[in-house]
C-alpha positions as CSV (number, residue, x, y, z in Angstrom):
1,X,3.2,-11.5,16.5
2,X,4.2,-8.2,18.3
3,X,1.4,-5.1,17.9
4,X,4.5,-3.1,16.4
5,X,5.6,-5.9,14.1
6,X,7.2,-4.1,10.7
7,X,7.5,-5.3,7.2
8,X,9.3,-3.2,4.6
9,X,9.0,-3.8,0.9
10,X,11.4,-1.5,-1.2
11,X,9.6,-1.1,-4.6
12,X,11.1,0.4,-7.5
13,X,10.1,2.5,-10.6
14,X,12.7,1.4,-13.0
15,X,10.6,3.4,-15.8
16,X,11.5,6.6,-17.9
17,X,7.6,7.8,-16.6
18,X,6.5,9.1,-13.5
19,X,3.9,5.8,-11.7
20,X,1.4,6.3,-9.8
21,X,0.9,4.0,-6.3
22,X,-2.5,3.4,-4.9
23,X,-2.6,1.8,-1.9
24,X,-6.1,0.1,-0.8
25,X,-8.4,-0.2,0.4
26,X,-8.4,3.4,1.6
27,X,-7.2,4.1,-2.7
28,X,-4.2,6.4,-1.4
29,X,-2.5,7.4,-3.9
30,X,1.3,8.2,-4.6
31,X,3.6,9.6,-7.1
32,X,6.5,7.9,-7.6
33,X,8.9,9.5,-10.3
34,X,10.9,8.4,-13.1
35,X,13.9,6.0,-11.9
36,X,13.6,6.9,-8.3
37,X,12.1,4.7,-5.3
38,X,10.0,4.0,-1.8
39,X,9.7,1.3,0.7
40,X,6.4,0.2,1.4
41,X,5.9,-0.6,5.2
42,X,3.4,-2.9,6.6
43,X,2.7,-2.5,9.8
44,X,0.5,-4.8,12.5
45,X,-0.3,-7.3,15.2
46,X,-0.5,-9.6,11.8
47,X,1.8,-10.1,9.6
48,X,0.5,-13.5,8.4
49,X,-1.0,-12.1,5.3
50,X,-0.5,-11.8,2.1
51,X,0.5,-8.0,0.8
52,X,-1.0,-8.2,-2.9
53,X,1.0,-5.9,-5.7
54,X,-0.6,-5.4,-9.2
55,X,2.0,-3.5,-11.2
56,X,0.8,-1.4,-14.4
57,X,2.4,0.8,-17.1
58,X,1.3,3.9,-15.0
59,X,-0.9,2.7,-12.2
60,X,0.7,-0.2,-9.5
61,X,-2.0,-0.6,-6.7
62,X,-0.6,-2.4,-3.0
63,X,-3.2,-4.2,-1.8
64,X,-3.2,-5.0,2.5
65,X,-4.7,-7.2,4.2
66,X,-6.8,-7.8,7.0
67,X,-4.7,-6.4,10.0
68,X,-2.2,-4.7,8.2
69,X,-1.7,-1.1,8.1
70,X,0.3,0.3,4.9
71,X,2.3,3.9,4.5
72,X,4.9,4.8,2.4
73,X,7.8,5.9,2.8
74,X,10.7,7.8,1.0
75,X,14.1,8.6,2.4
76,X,12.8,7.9,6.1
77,X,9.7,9.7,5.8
78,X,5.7,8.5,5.3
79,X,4.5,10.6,2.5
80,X,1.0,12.2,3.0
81,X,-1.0,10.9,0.2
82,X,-2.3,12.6,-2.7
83,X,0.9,15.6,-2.1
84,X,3.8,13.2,-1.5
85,X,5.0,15.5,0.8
86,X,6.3,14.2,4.3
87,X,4.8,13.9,7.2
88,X,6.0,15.7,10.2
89,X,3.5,13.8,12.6
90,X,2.5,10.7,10.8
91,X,-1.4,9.8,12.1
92,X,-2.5,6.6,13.3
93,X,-3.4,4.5,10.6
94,X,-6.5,2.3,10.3
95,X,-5.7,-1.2,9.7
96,X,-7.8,-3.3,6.8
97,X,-10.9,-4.8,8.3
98,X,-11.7,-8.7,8.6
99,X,-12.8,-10.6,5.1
100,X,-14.7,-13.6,4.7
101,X,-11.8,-16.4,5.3
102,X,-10.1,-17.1,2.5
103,X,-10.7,-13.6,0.7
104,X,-7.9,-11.0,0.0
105,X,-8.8,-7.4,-0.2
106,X,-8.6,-7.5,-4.1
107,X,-11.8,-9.7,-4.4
108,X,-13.6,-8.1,-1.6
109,X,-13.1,-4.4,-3.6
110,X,-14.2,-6.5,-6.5
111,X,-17.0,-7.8,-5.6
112,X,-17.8,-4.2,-4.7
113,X,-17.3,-3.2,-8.0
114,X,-14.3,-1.1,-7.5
115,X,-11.5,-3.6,-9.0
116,X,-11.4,-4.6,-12.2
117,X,-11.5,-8.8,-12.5
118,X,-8.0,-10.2,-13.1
């Protein structure tokens, strides 16, 4: 695949409540209010792997993987984490490092302790 290759996932909080978006490994986190919506874009060289979501009542975390490089996006424009305001300049992004084979980025933060197990 192309270095530049681009996925884009439109997610939707259908909810009367504000949800919060966490994107790991880095645990960025978003604000995405009541009845509104983003597009999730996965970015990389890869895009062979398999993009975990683990939707909650107020907490839906995105899970990359190895390769992959994920942002967010609303109206055209990546968010900054944490203020959900745009980016003017949007920096390079680090892409999730290599797992053991077989192992998606959920189990690896969970055998670190900072996942809870399914």
């Amino acid at each position: 695949m192309d270095a530049n290759s681009i996925q884009t996932f439109a997610y939707h909080n259908d909810t009367d409540d504000e949800v919060v978006l966490i994107v790991e490994p880095w645990i960025e986190e978003y604000r995405v209010p009541a009845r509104s919506s983003v597009d999730i874009v996965v970015r990389g060289a890869r895009l062979d792997g398999v993009l975990e979501i683990a939707p909650g009542e107020e907490v839906t975390t995105v899970f990359g993987y190895p390769g992959s490089m994920v942002s967010i996006v609303k109206d055209g424009h990546e968010l900054e984490p944490f203020t959900n305001l745009p980016l003017e300049e949007p920096e390079p992004r680090t892409p999730v490092p290599d797992l053991p084979p077989g192992m998606r980025t959920s189990d690896f933060l969970g055998l670190l302790g900072l996942r809870k197990p399914d």
